[in-house]
C-alpha positions as CSV (number, residue, x, y, z in Angstrom):
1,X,34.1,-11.3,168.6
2,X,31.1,-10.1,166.6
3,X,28.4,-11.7,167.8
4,X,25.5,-10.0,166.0
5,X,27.6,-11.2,162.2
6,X,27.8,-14.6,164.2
7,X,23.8,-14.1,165.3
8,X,22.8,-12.9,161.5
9,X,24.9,-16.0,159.7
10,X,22.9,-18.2,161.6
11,X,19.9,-17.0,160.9
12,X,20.5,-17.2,157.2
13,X,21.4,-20.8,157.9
14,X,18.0,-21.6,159.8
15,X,16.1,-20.0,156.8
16,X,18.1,-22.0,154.4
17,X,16.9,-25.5,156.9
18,X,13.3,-24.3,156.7
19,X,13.7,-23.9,152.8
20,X,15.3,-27.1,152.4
21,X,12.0,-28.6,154.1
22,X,9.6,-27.7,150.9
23,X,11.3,-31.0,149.2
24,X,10.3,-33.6,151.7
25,X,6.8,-31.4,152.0
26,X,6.4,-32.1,148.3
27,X,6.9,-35.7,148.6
28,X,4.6,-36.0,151.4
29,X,1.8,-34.7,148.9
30,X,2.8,-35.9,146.5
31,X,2.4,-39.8,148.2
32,X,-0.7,-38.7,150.0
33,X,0.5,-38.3,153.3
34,X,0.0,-36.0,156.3
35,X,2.5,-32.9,155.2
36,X,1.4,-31.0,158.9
37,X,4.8,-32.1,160.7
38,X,6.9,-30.6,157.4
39,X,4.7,-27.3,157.5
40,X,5.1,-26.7,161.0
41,X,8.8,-27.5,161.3
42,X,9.3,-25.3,158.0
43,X,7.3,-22.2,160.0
44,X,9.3,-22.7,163.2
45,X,12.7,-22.9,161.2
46,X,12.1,-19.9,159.4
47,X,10.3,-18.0,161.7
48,X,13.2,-18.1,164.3
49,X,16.0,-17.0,161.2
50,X,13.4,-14.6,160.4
51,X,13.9,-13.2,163.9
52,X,17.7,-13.0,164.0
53,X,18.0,-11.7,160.6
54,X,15.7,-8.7,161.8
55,X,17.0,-8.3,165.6
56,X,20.8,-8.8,164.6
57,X,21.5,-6.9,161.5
58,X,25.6,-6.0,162.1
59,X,27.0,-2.9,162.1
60,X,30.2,-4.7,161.2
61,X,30.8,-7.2,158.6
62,X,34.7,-8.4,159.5
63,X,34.6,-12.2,160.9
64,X,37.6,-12.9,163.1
65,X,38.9,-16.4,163.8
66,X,36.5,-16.9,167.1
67,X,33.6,-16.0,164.8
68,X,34.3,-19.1,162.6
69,X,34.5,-21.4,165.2
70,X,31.2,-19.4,166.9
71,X,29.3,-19.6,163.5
72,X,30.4,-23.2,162.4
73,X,30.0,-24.9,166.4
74,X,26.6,-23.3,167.5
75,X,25.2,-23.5,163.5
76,X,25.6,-27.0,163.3
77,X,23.8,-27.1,166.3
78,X,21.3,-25.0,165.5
79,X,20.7,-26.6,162.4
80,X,20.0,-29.8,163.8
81,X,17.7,-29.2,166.6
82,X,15.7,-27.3,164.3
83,X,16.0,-30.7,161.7
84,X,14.8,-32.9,164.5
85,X,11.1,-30.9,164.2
86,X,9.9,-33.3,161.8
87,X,10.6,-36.3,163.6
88,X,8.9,-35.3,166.8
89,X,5.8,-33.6,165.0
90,X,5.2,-36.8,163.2
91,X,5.3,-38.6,166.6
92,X,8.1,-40.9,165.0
93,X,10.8,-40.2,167.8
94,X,11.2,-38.7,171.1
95,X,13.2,-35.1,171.4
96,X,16.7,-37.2,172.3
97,X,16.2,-40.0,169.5
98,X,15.0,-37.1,167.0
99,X,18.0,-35.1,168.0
100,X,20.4,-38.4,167.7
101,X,18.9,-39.2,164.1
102,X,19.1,-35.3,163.0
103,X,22.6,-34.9,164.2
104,X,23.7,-38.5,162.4
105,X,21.5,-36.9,159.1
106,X,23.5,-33.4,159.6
107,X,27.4,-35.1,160.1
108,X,27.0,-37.4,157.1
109,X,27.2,-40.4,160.3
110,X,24.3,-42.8,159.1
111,X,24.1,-43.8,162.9
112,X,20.4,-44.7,163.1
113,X,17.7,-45.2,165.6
114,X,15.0,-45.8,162.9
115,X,13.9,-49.1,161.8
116,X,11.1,-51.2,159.8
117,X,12.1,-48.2,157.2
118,X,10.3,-50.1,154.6
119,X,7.1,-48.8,156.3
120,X,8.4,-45.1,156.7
121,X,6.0,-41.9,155.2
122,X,8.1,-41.3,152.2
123,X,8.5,-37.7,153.2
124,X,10.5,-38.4,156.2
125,X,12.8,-40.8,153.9
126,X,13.4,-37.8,151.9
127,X,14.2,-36.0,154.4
128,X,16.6,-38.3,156.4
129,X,19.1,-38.6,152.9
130,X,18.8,-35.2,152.0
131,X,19.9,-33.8,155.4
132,X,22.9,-35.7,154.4
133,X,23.3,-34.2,150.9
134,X,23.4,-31.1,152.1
135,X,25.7,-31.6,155.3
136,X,28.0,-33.3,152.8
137,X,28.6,-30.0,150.8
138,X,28.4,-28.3,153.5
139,X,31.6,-29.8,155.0
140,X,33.2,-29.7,151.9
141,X,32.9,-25.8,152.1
142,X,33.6,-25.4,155.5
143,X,36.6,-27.7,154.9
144,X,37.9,-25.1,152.1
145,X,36.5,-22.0,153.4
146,X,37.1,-22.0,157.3
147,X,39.4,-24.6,158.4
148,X,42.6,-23.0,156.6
149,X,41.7,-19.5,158.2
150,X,41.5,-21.0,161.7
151,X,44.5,-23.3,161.6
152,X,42.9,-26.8,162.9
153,X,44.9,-29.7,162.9
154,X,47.5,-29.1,159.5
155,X,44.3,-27.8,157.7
156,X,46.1,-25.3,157.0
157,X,47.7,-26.7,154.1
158,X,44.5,-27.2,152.6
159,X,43.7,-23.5,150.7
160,X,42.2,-22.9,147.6
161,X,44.5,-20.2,147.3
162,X,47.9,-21.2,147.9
163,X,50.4,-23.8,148.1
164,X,49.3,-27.6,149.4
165,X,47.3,-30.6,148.4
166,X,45.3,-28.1,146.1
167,X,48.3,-25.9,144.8
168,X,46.4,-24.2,141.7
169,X,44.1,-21.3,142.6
170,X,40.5,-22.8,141.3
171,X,39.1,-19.2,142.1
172,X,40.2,-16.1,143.6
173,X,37.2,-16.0,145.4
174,X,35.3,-18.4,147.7
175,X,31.8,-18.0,146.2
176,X,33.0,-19.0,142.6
177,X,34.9,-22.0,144.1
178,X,31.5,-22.9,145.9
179,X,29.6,-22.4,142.7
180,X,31.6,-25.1,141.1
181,X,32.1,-27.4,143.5
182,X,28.2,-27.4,144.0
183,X,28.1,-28.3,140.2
184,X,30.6,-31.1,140.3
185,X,28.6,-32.3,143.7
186,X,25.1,-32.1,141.9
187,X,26.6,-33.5,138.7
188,X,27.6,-36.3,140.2
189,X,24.4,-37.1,142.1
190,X,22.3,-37.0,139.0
191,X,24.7,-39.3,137.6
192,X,24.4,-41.6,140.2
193,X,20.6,-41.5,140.3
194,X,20.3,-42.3,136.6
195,X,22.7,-45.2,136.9
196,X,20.7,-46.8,139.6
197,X,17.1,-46.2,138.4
198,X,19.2,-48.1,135.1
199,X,20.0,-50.4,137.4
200,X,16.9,-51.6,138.8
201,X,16.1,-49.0,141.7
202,X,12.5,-47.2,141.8
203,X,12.8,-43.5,141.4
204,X,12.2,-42.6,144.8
205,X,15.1,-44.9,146.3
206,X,18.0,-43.6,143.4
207,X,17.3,-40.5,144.7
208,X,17.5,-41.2,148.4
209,X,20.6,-44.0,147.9
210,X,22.4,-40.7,145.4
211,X,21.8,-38.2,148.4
212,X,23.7,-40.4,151.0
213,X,26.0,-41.9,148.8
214,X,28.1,-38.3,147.5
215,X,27.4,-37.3,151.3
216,X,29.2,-40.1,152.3
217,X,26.4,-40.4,154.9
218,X,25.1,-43.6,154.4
219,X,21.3,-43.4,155.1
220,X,19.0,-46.1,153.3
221,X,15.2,-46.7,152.5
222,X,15.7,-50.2,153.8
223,X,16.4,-51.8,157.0
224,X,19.5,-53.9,155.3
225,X,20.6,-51.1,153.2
226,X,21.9,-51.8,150.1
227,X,22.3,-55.7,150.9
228,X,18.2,-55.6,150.5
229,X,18.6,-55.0,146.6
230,X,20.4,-58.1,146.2
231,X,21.9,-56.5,143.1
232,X,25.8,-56.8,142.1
233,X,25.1,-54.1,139.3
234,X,23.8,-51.6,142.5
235,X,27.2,-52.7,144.7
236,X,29.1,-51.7,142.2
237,X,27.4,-48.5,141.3
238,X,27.6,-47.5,145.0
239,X,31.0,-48.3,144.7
240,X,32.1,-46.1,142.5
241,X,30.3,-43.3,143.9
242,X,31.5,-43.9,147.4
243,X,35.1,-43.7,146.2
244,X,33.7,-40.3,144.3
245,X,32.6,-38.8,147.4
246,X,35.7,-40.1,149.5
247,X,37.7,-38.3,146.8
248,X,38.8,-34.8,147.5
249,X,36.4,-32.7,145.3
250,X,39.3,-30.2,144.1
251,X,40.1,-33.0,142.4
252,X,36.7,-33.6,140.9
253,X,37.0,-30.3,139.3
254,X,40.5,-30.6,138.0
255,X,39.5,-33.9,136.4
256,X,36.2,-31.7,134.7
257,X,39.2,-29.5,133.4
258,X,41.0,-32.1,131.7
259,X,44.1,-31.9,133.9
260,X,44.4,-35.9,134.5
261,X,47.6,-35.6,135.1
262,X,47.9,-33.3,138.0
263,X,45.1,-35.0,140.1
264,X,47.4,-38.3,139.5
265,X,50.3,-36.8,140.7
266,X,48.0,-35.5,144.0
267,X,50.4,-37.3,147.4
268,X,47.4,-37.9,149.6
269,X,45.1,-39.1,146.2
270,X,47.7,-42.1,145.7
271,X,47.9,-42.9,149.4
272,X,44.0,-43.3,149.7
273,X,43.7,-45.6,146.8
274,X,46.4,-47.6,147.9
275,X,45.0,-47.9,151.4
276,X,41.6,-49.0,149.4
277,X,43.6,-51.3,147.6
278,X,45.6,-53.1,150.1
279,X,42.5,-53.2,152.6
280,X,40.1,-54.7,149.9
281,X,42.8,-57.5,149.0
282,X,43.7,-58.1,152.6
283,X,39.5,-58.5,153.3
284,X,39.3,-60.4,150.1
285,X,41.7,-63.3,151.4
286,X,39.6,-63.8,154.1
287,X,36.3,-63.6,152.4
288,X,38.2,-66.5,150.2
289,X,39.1,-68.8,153.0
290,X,35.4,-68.8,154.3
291,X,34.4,-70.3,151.0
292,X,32.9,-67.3,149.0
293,X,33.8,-67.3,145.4
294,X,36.0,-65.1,143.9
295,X,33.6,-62.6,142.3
296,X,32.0,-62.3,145.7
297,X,34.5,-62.0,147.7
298,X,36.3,-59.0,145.9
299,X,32.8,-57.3,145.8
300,X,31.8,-57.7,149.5
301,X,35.4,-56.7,150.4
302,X,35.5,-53.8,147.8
303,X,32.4,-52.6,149.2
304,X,32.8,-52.7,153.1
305,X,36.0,-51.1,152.8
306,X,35.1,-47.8,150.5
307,X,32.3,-48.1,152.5
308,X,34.0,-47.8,155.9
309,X,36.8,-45.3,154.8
310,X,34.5,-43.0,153.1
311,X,32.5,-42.7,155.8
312,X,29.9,-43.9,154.2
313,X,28.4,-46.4,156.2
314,X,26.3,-48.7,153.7
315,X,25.7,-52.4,154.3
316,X,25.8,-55.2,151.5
317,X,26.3,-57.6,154.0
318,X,26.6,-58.8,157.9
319,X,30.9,-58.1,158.4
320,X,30.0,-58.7,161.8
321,X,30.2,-63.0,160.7
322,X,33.5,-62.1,159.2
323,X,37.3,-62.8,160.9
324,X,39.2,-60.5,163.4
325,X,41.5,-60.0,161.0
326,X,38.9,-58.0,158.8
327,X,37.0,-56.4,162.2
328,X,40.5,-54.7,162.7
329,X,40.7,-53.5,158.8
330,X,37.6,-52.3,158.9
331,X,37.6,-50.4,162.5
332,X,41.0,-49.3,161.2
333,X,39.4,-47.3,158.3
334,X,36.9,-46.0,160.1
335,X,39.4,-44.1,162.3
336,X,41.6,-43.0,159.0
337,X,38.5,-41.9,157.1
338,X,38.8,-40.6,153.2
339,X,40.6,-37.4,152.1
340,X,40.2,-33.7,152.7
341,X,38.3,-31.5,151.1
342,X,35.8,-34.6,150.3
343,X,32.5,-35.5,152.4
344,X,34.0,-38.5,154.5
345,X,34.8,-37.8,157.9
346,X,37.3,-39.6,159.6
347,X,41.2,-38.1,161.0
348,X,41.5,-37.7,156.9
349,X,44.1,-39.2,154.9
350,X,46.2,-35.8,154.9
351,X,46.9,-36.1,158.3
352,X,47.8,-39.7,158.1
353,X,50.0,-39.4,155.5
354,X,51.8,-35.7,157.0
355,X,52.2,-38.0,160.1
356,X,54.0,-41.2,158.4
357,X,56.3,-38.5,156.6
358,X,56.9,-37.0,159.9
359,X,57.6,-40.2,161.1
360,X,60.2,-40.9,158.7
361,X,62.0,-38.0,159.2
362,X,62.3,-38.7,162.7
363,X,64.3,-41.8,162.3
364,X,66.1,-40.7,159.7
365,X,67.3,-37.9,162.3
366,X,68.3,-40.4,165.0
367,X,70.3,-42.5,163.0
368,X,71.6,-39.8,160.9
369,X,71.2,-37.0,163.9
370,X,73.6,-34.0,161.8
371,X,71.3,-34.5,158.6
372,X,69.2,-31.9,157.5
373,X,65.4,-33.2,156.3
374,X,62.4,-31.5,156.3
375,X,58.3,-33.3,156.0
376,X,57.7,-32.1,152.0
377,X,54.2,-32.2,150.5
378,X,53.4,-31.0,146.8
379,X,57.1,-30.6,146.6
380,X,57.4,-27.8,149.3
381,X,58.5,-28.3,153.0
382,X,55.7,-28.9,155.7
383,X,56.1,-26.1,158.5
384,X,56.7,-27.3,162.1
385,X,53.2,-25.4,163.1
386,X,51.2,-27.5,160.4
387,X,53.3,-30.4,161.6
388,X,52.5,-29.4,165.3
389,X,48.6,-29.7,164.5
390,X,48.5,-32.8,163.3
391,X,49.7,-34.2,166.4
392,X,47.4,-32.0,168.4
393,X,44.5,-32.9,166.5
394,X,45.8,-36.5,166.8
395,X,46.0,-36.6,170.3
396,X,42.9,-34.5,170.8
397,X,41.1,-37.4,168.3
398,X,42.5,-40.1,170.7
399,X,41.8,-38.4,174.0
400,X,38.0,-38.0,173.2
401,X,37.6,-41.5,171.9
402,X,39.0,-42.5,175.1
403,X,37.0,-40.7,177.1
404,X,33.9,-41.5,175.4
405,X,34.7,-45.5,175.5
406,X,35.3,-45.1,178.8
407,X,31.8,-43.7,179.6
408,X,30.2,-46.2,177.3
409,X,31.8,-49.4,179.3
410,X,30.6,-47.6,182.3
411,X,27.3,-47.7,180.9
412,X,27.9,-51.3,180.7
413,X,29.1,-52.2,176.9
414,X,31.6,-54.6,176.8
415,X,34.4,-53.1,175.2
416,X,33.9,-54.1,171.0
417,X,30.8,-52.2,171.2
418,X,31.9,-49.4,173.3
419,X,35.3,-48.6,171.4
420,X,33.3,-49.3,167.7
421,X,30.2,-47.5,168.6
422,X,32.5,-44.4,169.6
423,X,34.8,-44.7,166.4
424,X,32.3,-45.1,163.8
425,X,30.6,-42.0,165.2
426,X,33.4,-40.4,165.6
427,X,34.8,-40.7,162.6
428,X,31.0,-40.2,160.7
429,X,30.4,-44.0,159.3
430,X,27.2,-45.6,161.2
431,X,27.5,-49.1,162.1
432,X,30.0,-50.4,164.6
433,X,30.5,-53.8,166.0
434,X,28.8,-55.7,168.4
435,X,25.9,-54.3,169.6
436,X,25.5,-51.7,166.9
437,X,26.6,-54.0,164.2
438,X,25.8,-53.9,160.1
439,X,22.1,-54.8,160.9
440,X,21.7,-53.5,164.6
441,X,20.6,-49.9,165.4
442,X,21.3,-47.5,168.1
443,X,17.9,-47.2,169.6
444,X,18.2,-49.5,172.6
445,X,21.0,-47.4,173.9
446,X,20.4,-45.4,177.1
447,X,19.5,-41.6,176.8
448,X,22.6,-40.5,178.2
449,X,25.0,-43.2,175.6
450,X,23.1,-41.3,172.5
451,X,24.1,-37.7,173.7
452,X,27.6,-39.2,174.6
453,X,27.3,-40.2,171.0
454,X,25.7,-37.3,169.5
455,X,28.9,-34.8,170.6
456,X,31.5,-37.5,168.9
457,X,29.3,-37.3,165.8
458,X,29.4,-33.3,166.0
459,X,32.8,-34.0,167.2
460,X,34.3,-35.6,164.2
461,X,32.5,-33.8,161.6
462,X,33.9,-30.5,163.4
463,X,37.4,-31.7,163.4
464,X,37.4,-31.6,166.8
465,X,38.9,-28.4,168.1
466,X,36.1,-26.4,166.3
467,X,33.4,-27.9,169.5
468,X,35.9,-28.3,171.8
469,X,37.0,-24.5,172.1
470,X,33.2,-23.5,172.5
471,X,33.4,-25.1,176.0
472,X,37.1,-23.3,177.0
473,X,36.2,-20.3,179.5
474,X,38.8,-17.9,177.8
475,X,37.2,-18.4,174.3
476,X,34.5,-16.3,175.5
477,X,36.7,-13.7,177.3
478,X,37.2,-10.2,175.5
């Protein structure tokens, strides 16, 4: 393992925090508030990546397998402790709320502690979404860049440079592929901050709503989120681009090229949009039978569910008032999340649909046991090690939401808010159910809930394996 590379990347990547804090810095002048937490917070972030940059400089520059996870695991951390700054130095939050609200800002989760936002510094707004703009990218890249290389959970089909979901080589080489996709991401967002400002937002709130909305992350200016705007123009705009980011952004940039027809013919594209589709109708029934007219009732539904399979986490309306029936839809999504290579989190619609394949095969085989079938994808067979990490990464999904329900009913919760407050975090959306419903927040929960929390949001986003194997003894053996 080379730890000073490992030490040096994450240096760069606390610079990068402290530079990314001269936006919301702005904004604070700009409104004529106190910009003291944002300077400080900026000097301590850069300070420390100042230090490791100096004290770690490698001798070698070859990143093995263990130095991803290393890099990716403690970064993330990293990254958000040194986040939290502004919230403390403001006196807004304690360290474990500040740390809960970074983390959620950092995973694209939306899970908040905040509330009367209405009467938030504007800076700290700022700050909140655009913590999720950039941790949406950055999981995009770390979904393309590291993922394949270290073999988590069938990722390994996903590679910009070879056969899979993404079959055509978009560039040889990673930092032209992240050059792109970083111009299809910030095309998009400009798009959607024009659209809104067209539609009736302020400035400062397009901006914010555009930031969380590609992130998939969900964080609003207003306590009822985009339900406060009262606006079907807004819903549907958000819409749109909550399907956008849900979408795997390969895609995006085949689309730019003019090659339609090959992001049609994408397997896991089709299955996401038909899992949209059937959800929303399925929703929409009920929404019908309570009285809502039809308009209304395709909207809300439309918009809960790209909301809750992206990841996204907005809020046009209370779901909690709705049926079961759409409870279970909606928790269902939350665990299936959107597809790879996009910002939602979720066990991705990849893996879902590599498991139903698998599936298949296997009955075919028991009724037909001398047949010879193989899983396919993009018209090439599905290896048994690809195959092999899905159902890891399934079971390793299942046994940490487990676990973590478990410690949350101890804790008291009866069991809707214990199993939805672990899933939505988990699988990066925000609200839950019961007790952290559409237009509840997490703050009343115990210290020791929110860190329980905290690690399924790092959890999820990480795909799991990436935090578990920091806490493995022989990961850290020679």
């Amino acid at each position: 393992m080379n730890v000073r590379l490992d030490l040096y990347v994450i240096g760069w990547l606390l610079m990068l925090v402290g530079g990314f804090q001269v936006l919301p810095l702005l904004a604070a002048f700009l409104y004529g508030e106190v910009p003291g937490p944002f300077l400080v917070s900026l000097a301590c972030a850069i300070a420390a990546g100042f230090g490791l940059l100096t004290a770690t400089r490698p001798r070698d520059w070859r990143m093995r397998p263990r130095d991803g996870f290393l890099v990716v695991g403690v970064g993330w951390v990293a990254v958000s402790a040194f986040g939290a700054l502004p919230y403390v130095l403001g006196g807004t939050l304690g360290v474990v709320d500040a740390w809960f609200e970074s983390v959620s800002g950092f995973t694209t989760t939306g899970s908040t502690v905040m509330a009367g936002l209405e009467s938030q510094p504007r800076g700290l707004l700022l700050w909140r979404s655009f913590t999720q703009w950039v941790g949406g990218m950055g999981i995009i890249l770390f979904t393309i860049a590291i993922l394949p290389l270290l073999g988590i959970g069938g990722m390994q089909l996903f590679k910009a440079e070879g056969p899979g979901p993404v079959t055509d080589k978009i560039r040889p080489r990673l930092a032209d592929t992240a050059r792109r996709l970083w111009f299809v991401y910030v095309g998009l967002t400009c798009a959607e901050i024009t659209a809104l400002v067209l539609a009736g937002m302020t400035p400062f709130d397009a901006v914010c709503h555009a930031f969380t909305t590609l992130a998939t992350g969900g964080f609003s200016t207003r306590d009822l989120s985009i339900g406060a705007y009262e606006s079907r123009l807004i819903e549907w705009i958000v819409i749109f681009f909550m399907l956008c980011g849900g979408i795997n952004f390969v895609l995006h940039y085949r689309l730019l090229g003019g090659r339609w027809r090959g992001v049609w013919r994408d397997a896991e594209l089709r299955y996401f949009l038909r899992v949209v589709a059937v959800a929303t109708a399925l929703v929409t029934i009920e929404l019908l039978r309570r009285s809502h007219s039809v308009e209304a009732a395709i909207r809300l539904a439309a918009f809960q569910v790209v909301s809750c399979v992206t990841s996204t986490g907005f809020v046009s309306a209370d779901f909690e008032r709705w049926s079961p029936l759409a409870h279970f839809v909606l928790l269902l999504l939350m665990v299936l999340g959107g597809m790879s290579g996009s910002t939602s989190g979720g066990m991705k619609s990849l893996r879902a649909l590599l498991g139903i394949r698998a599936l298949g095969v296997s009955f075919e085989r028991l009724l037909h046991p001398h047949v010879v079938r193989s899983v396919k994808y993009g018209g090439e067979s599905v290896g048994e090690d690809v195959l092999a990490g899905v159902w890891a990464f399934f079971t390793a999904y299942l046994a940490l939401a487990m676990a973590a329900s478990a410690a949350l009913t101890a804790a008291g919760y009866d069991i809707v808010t214990a199993v939805s407050a672990v899933f939505t975090t988990m699988g990066n959306v925000g609200p839950g159910l019961g007790e952290v419903g559409a237009y509840d927040n997490f703050a009343a929960l115990p210290t020791v809930v929110k860190l329980v929390l905290t690690f399924c949001m790092l959890a999820g986003r990480l795909e799991i394996f990436t935090l578990l194997v920091l806490v493995v003894p022989r990961f850290w053996r020679r």
